[in-house]
C-alpha positions in Angstrom: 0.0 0.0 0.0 1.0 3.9 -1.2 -0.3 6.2 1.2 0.8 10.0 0.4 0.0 12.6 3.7 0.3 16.8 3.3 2.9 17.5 5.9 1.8 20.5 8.6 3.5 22.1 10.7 7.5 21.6 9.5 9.6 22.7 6.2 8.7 19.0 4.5 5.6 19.1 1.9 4.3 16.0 2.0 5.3 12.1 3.4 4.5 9.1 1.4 5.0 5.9 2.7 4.9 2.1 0.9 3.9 -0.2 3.3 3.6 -4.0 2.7 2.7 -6.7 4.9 2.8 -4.5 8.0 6.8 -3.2 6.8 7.8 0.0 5.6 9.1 -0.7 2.6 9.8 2.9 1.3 9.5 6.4 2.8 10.0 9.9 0.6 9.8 13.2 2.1 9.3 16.1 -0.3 11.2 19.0 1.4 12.6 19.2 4.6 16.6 18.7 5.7 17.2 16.0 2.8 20.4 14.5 4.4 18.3 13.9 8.4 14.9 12.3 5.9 17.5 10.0 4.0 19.2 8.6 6.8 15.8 8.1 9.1 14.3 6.6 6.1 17.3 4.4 5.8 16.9 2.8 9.3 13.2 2.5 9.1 13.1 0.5 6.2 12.3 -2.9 6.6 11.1 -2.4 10.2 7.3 -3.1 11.3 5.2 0.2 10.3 4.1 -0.2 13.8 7.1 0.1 15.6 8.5 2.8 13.6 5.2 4.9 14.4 5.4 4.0 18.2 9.3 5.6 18.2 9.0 8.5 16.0 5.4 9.9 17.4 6.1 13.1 19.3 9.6 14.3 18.4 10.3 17.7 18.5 12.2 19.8 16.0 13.0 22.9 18.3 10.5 25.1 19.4 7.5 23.8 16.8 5.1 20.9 18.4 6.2 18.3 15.7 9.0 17.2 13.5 9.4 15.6 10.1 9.8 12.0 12.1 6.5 13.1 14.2 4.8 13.8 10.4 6.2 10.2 9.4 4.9 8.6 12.4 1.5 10.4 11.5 1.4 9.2 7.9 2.3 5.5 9.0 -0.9 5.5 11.2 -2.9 6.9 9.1 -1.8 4.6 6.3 -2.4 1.8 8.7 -6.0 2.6 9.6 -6.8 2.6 6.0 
């Protein structure tokens, strides 16, 4: 499964996440710091969507109430209650 999410609150656009089998299989984030998105996507893949969703849910970047990881997170659980 595909699931594209509109990012809010961060620099990154959007998330889209390929999930198969309960695995993250691919993540692409459009925007954002391109050299922290490719490295988080790196370890991620392959992991339960679960998991990944349970450790990234409520980082912080800074001052703002959300991060790209926290916007990942987001889009994995919404992907999964599809």
């Amino acid at each position: 499964m595909e699931y594209t999410r509109m990012n809010k609150g961060v620099c990154s656009r959007s998330t889209k996440v390929v999930i198969e089998d309960g695995i993250v299989k691919d993540i692409k984030v459009i925007g954002g710091c391109s050299g922290n998105i490719e490295g988080i996507s790196r370890l991620v893949i392959g992991m339960k969507a679960e998991d990944v969703a349970k450790r990234m849910k409520g980082v912080r970047c800074g001052f703002k109430s959300t991060s790209c990881p926290d916007q990942i997170a987001i889009t994995i659980e919404e992907a999964l209650a599809k």
